[in-house]
C-alpha positions as CSV (number, residue, x, y, z in Angstrom):
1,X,-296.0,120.6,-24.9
2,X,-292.9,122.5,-26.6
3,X,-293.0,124.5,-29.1
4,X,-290.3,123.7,-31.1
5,X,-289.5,121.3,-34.2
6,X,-287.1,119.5,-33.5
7,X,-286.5,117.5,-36.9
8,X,-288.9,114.9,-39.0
9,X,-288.7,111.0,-37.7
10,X,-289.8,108.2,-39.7
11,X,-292.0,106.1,-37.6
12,X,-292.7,102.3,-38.7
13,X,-295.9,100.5,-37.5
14,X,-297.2,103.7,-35.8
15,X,-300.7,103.0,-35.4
16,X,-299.9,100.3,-33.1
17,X,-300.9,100.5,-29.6
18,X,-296.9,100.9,-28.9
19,X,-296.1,102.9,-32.4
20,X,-298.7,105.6,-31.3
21,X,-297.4,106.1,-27.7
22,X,-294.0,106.7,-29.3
23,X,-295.7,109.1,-31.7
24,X,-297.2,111.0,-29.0
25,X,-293.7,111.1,-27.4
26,X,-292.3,112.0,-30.5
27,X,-294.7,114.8,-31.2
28,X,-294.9,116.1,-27.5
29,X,-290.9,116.4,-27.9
30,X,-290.8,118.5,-31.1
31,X,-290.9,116.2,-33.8
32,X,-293.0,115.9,-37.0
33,X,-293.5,112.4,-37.0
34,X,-293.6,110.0,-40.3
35,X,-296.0,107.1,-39.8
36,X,-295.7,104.2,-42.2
37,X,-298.1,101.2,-40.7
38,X,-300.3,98.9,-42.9
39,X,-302.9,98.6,-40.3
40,X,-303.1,94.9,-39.2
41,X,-303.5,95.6,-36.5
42,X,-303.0,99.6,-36.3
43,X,-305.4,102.1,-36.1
44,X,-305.7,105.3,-38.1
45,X,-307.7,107.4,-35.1
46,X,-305.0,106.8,-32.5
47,X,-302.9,109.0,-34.4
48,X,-302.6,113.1,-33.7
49,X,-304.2,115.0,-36.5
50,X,-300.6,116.9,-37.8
51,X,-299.0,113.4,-38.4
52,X,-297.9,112.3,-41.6
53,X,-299.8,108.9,-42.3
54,X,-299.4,106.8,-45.2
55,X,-300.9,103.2,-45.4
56,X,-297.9,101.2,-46.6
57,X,-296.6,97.9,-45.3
58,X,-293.0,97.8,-45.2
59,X,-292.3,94.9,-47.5
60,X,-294.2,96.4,-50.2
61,X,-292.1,98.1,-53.2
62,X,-294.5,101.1,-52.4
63,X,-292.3,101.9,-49.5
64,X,-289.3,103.2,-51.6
65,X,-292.1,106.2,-53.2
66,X,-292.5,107.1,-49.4
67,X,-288.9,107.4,-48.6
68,X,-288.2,109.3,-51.7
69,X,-291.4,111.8,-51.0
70,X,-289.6,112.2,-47.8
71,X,-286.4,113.0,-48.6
72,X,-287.2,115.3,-51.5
């Protein structure tokens, strides 16, 4: 694993079986990954414990708080 931050990335639906293996990749990489997933069908545990997690679906006016908080 590197140890190097690379830069934040936002990642949608990340607690999907696919959304976490990019997380991983993303985290392994450098990255501080972002996860915005409602869990449907996600899973909170499949996550690494320094990701950012918040339980938002996408649609939901909610999202706009998150994208704010992130950019601030």
């Amino acid at each position: 694993m590197l140890d190097v931050n690379i830069g934040e990335v936002t990642c949608t639906g990340g607690a999907g079986f696919i959304g976490s293996h990019v997380v991983d990749l993303f985290v392994q990489l450098g990255y501080e990954p972002l996860v915005v997933d409602n869990l449907q069908s996600g899973n909170r545990e499949v996550l690494p414990p320094q990701v950012r997690y918040y339980h938002v679906d996408i649609t939901s006016p909610q999202i706009k708080a998150v994208i704010e908080k992130k950019r601030g």
